[in-house]
N, CA, C and O atoms as a printed pandas DataFrame, in Angstrom:
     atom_number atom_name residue_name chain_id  residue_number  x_coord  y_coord  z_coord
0              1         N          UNK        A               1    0.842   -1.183    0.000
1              2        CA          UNK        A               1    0.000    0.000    0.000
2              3         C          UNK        A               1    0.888    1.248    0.000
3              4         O          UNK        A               1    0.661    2.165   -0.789
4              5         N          UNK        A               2    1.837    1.289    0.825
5              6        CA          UNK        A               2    2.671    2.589    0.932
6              7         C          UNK        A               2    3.620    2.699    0.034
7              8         O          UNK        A               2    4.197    3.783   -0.056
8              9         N          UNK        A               3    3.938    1.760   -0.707
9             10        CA          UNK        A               3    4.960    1.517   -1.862
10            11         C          UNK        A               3    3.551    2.378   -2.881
11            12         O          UNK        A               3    3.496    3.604   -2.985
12            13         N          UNK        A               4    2.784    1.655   -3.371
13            14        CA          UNK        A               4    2.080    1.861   -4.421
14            15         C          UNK        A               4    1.914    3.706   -4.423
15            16         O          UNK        A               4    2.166    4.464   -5.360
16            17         N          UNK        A               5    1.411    4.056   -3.046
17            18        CA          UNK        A               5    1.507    5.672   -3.166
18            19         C          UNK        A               5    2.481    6.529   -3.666
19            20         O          UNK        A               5    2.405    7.403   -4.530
20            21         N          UNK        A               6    3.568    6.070   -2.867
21            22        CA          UNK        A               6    4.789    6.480   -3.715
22            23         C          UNK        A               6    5.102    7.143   -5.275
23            24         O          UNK        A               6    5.654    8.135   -5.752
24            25         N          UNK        A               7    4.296    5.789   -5.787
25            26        CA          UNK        A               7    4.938    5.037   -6.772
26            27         C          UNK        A               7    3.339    6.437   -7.828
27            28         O          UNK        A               7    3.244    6.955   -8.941
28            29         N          UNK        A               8    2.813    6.421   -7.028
29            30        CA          UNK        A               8    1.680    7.136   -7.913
30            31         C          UNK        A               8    1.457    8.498   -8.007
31            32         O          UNK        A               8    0.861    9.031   -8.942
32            33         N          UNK        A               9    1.991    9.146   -6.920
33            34        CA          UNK        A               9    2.155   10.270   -6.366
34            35         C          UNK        A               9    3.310   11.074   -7.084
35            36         O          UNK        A               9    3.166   12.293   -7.185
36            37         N          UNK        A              10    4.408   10.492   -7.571
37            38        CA          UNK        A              10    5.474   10.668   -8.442
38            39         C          UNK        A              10    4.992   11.151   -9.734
39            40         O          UNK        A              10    5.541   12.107  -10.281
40            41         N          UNK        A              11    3.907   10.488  -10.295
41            42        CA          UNK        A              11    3.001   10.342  -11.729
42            43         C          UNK        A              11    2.104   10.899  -12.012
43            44         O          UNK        A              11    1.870   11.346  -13.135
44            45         N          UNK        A              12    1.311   10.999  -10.896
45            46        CA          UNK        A              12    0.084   12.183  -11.178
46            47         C          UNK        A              12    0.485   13.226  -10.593
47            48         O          UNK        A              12   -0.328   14.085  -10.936
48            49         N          UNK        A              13    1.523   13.873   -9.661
49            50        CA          UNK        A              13    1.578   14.865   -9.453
50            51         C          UNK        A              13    2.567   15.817  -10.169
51            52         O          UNK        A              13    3.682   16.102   -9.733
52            53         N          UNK        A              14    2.139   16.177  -11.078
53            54        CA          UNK        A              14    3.017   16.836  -12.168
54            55         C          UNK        A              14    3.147   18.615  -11.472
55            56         O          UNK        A              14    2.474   18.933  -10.492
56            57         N          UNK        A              15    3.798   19.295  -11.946
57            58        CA          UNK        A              15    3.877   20.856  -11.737
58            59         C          UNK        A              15    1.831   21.172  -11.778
59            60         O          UNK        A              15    1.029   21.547  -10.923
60            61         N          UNK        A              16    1.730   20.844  -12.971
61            62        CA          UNK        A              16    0.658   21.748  -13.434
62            63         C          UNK        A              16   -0.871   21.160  -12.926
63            64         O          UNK        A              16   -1.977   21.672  -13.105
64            65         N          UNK        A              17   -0.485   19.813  -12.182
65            66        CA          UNK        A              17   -1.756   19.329  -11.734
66            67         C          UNK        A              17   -1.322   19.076   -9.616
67            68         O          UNK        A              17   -2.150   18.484   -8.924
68            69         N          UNK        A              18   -0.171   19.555   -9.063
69            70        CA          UNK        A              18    0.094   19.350   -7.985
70            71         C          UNK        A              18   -0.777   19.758   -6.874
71            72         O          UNK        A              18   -1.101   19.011   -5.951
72            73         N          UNK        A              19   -1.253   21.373   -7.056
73            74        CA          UNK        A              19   -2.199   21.763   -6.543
74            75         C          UNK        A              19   -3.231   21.126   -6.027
75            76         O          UNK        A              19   -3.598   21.315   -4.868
76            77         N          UNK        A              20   -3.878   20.194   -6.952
77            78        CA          UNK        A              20   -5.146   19.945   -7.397
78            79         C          UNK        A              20   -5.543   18.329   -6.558
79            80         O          UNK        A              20   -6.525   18.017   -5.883
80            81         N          UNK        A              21   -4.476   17.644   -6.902
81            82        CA          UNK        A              21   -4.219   16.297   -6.477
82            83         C          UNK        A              21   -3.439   15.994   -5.519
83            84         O          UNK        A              21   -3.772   14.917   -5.025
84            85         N          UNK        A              22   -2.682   16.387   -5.104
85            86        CA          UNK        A              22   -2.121   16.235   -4.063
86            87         C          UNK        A              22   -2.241   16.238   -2.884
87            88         O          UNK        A              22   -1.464   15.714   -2.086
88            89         N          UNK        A              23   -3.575   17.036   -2.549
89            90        CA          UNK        A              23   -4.332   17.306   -1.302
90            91         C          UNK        A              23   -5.463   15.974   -1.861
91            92         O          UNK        A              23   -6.006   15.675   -0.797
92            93         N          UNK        A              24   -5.924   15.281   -2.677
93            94        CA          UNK        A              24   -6.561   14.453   -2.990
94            95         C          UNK        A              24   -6.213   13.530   -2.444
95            96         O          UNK        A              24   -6.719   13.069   -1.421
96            97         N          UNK        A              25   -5.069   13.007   -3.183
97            98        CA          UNK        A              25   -4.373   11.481   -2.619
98            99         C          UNK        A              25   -3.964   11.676   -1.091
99           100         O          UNK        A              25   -4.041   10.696   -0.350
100          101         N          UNK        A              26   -3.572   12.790   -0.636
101          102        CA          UNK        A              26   -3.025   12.800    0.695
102          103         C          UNK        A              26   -4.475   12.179    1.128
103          104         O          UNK        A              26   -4.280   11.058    1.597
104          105         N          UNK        A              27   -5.722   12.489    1.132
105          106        CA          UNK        A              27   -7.016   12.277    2.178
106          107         C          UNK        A              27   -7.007   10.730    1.583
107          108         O          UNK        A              27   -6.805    9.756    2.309
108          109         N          UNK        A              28   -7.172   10.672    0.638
109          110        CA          UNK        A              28   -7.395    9.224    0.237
110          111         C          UNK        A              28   -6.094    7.717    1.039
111          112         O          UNK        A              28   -6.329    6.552    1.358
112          113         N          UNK        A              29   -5.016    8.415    1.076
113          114        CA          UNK        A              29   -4.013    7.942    1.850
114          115         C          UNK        A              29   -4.462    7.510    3.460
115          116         O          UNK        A              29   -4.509    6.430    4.048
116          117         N          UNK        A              30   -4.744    8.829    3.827
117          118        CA          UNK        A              30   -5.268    8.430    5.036
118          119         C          UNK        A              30   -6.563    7.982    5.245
119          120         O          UNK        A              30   -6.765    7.541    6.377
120          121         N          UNK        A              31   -7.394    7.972    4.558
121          122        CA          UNK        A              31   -8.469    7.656    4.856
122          123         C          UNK        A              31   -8.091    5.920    4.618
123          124         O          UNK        A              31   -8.319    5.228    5.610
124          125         N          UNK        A              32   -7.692    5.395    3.727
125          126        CA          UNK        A              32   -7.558    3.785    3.293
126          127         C          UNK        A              32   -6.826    3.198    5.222
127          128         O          UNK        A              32   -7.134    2.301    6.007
128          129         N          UNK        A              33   -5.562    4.577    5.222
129          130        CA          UNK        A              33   -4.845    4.022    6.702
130          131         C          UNK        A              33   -5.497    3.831    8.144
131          132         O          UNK        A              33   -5.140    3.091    9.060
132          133         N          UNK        A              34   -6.911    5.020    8.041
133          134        CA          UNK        A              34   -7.759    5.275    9.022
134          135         C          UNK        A              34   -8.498    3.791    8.902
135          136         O          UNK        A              34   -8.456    3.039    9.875
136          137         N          UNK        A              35   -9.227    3.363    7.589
137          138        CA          UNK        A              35  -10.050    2.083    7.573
138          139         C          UNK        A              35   -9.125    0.854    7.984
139          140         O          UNK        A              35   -9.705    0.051    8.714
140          141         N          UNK        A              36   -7.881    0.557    7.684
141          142        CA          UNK        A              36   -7.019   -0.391    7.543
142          143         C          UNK        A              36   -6.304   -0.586    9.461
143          144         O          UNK        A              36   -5.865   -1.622    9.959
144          145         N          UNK        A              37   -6.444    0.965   10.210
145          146        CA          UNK        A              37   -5.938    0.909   11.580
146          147         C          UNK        A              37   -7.505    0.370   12.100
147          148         O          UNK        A              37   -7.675   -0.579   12.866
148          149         N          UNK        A              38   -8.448    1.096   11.575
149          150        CA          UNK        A              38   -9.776    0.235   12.567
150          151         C          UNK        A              38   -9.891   -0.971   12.644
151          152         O          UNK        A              38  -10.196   -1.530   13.698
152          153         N          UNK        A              39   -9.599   -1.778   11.197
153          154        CA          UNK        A              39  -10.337   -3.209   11.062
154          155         C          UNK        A              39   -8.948   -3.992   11.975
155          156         O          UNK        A              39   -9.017   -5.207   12.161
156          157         N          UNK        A              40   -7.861   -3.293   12.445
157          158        CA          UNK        A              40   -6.815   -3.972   12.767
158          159         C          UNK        A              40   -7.007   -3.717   14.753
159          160         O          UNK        A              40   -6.454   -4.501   15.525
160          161         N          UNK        A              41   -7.702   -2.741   15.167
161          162        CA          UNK        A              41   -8.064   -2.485   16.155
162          163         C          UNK        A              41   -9.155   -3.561   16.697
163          164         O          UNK        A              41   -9.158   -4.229   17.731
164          165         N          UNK        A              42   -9.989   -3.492   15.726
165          166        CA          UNK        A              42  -10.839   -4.466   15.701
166          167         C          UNK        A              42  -11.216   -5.913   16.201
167          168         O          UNK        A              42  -11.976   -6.386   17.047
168          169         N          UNK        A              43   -9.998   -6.553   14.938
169          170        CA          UNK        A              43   -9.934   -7.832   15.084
170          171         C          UNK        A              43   -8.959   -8.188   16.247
171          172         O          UNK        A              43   -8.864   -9.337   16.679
172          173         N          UNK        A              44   -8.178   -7.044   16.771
173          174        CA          UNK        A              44   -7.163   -7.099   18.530
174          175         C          UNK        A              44   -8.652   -7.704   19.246
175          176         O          UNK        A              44   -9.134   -8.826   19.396
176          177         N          UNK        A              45   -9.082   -6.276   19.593
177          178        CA          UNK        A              45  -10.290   -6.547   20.430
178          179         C          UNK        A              45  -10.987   -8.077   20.409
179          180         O          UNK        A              45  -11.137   -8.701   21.459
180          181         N          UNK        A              46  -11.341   -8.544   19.283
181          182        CA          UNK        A              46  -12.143   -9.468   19.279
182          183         C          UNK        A              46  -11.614  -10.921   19.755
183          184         O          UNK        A              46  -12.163  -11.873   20.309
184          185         N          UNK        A              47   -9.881  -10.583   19.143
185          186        CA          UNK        A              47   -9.408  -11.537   19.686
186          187         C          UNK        A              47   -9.328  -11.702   21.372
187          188         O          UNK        A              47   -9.892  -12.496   22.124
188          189         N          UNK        A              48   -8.580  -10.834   21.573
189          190        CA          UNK        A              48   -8.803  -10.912   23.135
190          191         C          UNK        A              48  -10.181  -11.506   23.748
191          192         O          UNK        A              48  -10.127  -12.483   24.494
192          193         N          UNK        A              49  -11.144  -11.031   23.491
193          194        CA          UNK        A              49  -12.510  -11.206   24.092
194          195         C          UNK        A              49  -12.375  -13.181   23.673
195          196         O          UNK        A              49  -12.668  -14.028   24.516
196          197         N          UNK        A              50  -11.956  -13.486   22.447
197          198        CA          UNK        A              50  -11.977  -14.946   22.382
198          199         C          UNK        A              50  -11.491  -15.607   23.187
199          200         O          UNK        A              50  -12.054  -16.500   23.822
200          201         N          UNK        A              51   -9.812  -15.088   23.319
201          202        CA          UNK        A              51   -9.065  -15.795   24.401
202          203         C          UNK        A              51  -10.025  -15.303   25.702
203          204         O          UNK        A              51  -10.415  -16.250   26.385
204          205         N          UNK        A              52  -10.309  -14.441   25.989
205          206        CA          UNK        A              52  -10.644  -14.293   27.927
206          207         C          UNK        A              52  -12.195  -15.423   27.567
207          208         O          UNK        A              52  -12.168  -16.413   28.298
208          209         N          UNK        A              53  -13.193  -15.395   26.793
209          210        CA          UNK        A              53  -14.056  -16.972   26.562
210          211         C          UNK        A              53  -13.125  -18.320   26.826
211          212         O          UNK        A              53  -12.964  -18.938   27.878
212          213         N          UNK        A              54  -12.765  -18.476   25.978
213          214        CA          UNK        A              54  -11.652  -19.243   26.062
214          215         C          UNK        A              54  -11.230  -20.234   27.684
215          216         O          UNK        A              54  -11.213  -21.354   28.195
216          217         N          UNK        A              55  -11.015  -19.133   27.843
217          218        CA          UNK        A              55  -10.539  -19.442   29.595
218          219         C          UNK        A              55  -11.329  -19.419   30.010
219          220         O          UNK        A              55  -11.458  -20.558   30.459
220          221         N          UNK        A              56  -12.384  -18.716   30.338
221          222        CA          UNK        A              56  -13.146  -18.924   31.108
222          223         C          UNK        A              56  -14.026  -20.455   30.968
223          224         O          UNK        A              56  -14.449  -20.990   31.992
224          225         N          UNK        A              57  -14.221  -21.014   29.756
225          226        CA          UNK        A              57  -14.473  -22.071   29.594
226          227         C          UNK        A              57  -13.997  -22.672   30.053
227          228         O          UNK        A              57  -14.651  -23.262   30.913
228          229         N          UNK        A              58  -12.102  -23.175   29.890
229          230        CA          UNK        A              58  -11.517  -23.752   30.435
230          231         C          UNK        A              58  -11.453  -24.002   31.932
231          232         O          UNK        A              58  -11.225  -25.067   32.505
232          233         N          UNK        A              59  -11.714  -22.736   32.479
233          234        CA          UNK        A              59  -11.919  -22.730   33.971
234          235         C          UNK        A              59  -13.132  -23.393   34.514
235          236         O          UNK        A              59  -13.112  -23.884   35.643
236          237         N          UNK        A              60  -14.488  -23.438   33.542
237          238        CA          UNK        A              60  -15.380  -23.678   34.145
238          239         C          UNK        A              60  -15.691  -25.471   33.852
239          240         O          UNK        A              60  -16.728  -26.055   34.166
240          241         N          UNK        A              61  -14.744  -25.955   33.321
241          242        CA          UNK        A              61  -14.549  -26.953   32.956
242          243         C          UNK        A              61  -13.676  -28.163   34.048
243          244         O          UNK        A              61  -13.802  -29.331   34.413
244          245         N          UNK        A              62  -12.640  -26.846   34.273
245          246        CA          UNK        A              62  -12.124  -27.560   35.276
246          247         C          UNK        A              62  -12.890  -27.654   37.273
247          248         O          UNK        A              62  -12.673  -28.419   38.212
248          249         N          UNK        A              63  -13.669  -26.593   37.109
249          250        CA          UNK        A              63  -14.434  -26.716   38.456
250          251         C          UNK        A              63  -15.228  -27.743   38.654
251          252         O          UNK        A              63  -15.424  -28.320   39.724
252          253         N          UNK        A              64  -15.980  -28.121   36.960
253          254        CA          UNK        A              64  -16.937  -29.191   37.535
254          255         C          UNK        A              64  -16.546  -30.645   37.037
255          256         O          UNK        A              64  -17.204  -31.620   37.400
């Protein structure tokens, strides 16, 4: 993903179109990084909540 920006940002941002696009791709940059940090926040959270099930199963397994 951060390679590809690079790599595009070099190409469309010419003198005569820099203005224009450059404040474009910057939001689009972050916005892909904003969606890509949530779903990664996300699936932390969910994991955890599996493991603490998890155990607690295990625990309640071993009581009875």
């Amino acid at each position: 993903m951060r390679d590809s920006f690079h790599q595009v940002i070099h190409d469309v941002a010419c003198d005569g179109h820099r203005t224009e696009m450059v404040p474009f791709l910057m939001f689009e940059y972050i916005e892909i990084r904003y969606d890509m940090e949530a779903k990664r926040l996300k699936n932390e959270v969910s994991q955890k909540s599996k493991e603490e099930q998890h155990k607690l199963r295990k625990l309640s397994k071993m009581v009875n």
